[in-house]
N, C-alpha and C positions, 0 to 999 in steps of 0.2 A: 681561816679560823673555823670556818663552816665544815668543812672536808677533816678540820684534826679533831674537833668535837667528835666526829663521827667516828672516826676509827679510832678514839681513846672510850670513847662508850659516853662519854661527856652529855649529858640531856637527854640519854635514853630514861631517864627517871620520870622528865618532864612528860614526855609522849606517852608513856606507861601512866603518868598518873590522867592526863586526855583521856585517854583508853577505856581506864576504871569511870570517868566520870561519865563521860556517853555511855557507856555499857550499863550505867547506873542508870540513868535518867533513862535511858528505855524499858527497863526495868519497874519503873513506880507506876504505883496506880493511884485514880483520885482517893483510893481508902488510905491510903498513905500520907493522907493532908487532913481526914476528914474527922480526925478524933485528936486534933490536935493542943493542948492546951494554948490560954490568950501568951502572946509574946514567945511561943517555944521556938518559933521560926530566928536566927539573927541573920542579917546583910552583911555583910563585912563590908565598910567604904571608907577609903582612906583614914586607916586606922579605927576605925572606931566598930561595934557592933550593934546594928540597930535593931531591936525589937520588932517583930511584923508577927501579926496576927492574921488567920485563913479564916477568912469571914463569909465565903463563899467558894462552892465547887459545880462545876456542871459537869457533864456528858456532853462532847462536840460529836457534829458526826460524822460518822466513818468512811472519811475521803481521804485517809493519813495512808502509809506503810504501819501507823499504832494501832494494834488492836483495838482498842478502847481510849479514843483521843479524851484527853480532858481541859479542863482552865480550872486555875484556881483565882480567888482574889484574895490579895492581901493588903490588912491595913497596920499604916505605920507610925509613928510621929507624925507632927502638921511640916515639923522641918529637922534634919533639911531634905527637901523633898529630891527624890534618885532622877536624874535622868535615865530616859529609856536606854539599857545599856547591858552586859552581860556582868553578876555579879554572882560572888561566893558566897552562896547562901548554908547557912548551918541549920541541919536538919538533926533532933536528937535521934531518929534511930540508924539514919542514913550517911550520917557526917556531910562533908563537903560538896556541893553539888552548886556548878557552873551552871545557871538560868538568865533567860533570856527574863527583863523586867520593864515592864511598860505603863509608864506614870498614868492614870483613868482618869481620875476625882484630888479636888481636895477640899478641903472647909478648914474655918480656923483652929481641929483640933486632930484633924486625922490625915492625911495621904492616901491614896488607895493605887493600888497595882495591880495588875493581870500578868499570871504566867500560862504560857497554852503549850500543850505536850500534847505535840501531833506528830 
């Protein structure tokens, strides 16, 4: 099935759209998080779109192949809170962007996350 995908062109869409999204994510800078309105961020997780707000950004240092590594933190809902895990995050001027998301904090009103782009 693998072999007739490939020579009918079958999921060359999918790999093309991997392509755009790594080419993407190399591409952003922490200015690209840092003027963001509260909630502009959504998750997408089983079905649903979750609200996340960038309440923090630094400058990592420069031990990457990234010119200018950065982290952002975001916070969400108290629930349900994400496992650490790779999720389709909706950015408004960037669209779809596959990030690596790592649960930090929580209290009984908020979540918090760290994304690192190094």
């Amino acid at each position: 099935m693998r072999d007739a995908n490939k020579k009918n062109g079958a999921g060359l869409a999918d790999n093309r759209r991997f392509e755009t999204t790594a080419t993407m994510i190399d591409l952003l800078k922490r200015q690209d998080f840092t003027e963001l309105a509260a909630g502009a961020l959504q998750i997408e997780c089983e079905g649903h779109n979750i609200p996340m707000s960038v309440v923090e950004t630094r400058d990592l240092p420069a031990r990457s192949p990234r010119a200018a590594p950065f982290a952002i933190v975001l916070e969400g809902p108290a629930t349900p809170v994400l496992a650490q895990a790779i999720y389709p995050v909706l950015h408004p001027l960037h669209g779809r962007l596959d990030l690596f998301i790592v649960p930090i904090s929580r209290d009984a009103s908020h979540a918090r996350y760290e994304v690192i782009f190094n």
